[in-house]
C-alpha positions as CSV (number, residue, x, y, z in Angstrom):
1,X,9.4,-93.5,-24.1
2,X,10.3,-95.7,-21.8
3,X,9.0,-96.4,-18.1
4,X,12.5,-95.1,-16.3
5,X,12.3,-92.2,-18.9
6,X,8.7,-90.9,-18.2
7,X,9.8,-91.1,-14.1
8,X,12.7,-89.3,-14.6
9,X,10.7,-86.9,-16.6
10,X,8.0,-86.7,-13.6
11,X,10.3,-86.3,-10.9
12,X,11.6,-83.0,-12.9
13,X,8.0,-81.8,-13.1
14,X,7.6,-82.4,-9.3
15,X,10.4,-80.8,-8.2
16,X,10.3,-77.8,-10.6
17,X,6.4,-77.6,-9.2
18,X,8.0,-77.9,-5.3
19,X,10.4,-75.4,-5.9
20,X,8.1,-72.6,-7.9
21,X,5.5,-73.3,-4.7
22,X,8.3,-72.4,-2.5
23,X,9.7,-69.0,-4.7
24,X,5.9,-67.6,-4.5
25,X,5.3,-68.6,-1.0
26,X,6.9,-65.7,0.4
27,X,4.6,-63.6,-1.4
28,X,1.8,-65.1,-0.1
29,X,3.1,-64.8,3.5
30,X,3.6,-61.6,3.5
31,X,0.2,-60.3,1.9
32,X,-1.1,-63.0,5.0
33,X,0.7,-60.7,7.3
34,X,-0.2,-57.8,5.9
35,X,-4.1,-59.0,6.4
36,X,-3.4,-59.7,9.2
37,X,-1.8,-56.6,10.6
38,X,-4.4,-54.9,9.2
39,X,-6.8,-57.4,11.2
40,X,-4.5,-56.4,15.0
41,X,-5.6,-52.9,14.6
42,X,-9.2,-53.3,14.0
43,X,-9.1,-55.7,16.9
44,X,-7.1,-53.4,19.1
45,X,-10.1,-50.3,18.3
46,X,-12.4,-52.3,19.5
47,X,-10.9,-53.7,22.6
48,X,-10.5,-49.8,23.4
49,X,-13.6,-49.3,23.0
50,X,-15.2,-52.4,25.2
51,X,-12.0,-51.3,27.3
52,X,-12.9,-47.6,28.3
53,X,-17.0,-49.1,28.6
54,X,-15.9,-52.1,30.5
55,X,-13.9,-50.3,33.0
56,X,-15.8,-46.9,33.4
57,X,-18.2,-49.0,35.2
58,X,-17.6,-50.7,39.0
59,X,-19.8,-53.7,39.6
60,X,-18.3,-57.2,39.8
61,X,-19.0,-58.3,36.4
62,X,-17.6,-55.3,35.0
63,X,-14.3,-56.0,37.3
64,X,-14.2,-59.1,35.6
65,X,-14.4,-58.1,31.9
66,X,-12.3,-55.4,32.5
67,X,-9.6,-57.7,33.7
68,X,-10.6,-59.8,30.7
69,X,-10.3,-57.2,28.1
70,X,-7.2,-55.2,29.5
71,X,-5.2,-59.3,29.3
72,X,-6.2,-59.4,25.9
73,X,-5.3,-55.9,24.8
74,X,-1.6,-56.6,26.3
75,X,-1.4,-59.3,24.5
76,X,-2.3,-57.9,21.1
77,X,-0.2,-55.4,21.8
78,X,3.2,-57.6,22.8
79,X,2.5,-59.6,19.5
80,X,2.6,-56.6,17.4
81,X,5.5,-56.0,18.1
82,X,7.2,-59.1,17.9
83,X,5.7,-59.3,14.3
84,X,7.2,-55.8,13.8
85,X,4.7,-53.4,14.5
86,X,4.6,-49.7,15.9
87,X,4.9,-49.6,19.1
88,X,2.1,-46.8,19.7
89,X,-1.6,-47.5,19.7
């Protein structure tokens, strides 16, 4: 077997390896997403939870986390649904 042979023969191998990565990454993306979806709504149960605690009360501090708590359940919510989630919490 000659040297241009046994290159010829690699680059084959590499881009048969390339290609199989890329036909099983979408499988692996979407059980990612689906983790991760899964992952929003545990987040979101306990936001609403430090949410109705956090803003029950009326000091300062509690003004503060409230404020804190109610940016970061908007958010959550606005990027579950750009990924495609239900709309209803």
């Amino acid at each position: 077997m000659s040297f241009p042979h046994r290159q010829e023969l690699l680059d084959y191998q590499m881009n048969d390896s390339n290609f199989q990565a890329m036909i099983s990454m979408a499988r692996a993306l979407k059980r990612k997403l689906r983790v991760a979806m899964a992952g929003v709504d545990d987040a979101l149960a306990k936001l609403e939870l430090i949410r109705s605690e956090a803003c029950l009360i009326g000091n300062v501090f509690d003004f503060k986390a409230c404020f804190w708590v109610n940016k970061e359940y908007s958010t959550i919510t606005s990027g579950r649904k750009c990924l495609g989630g239900s709309d209803t919490v």
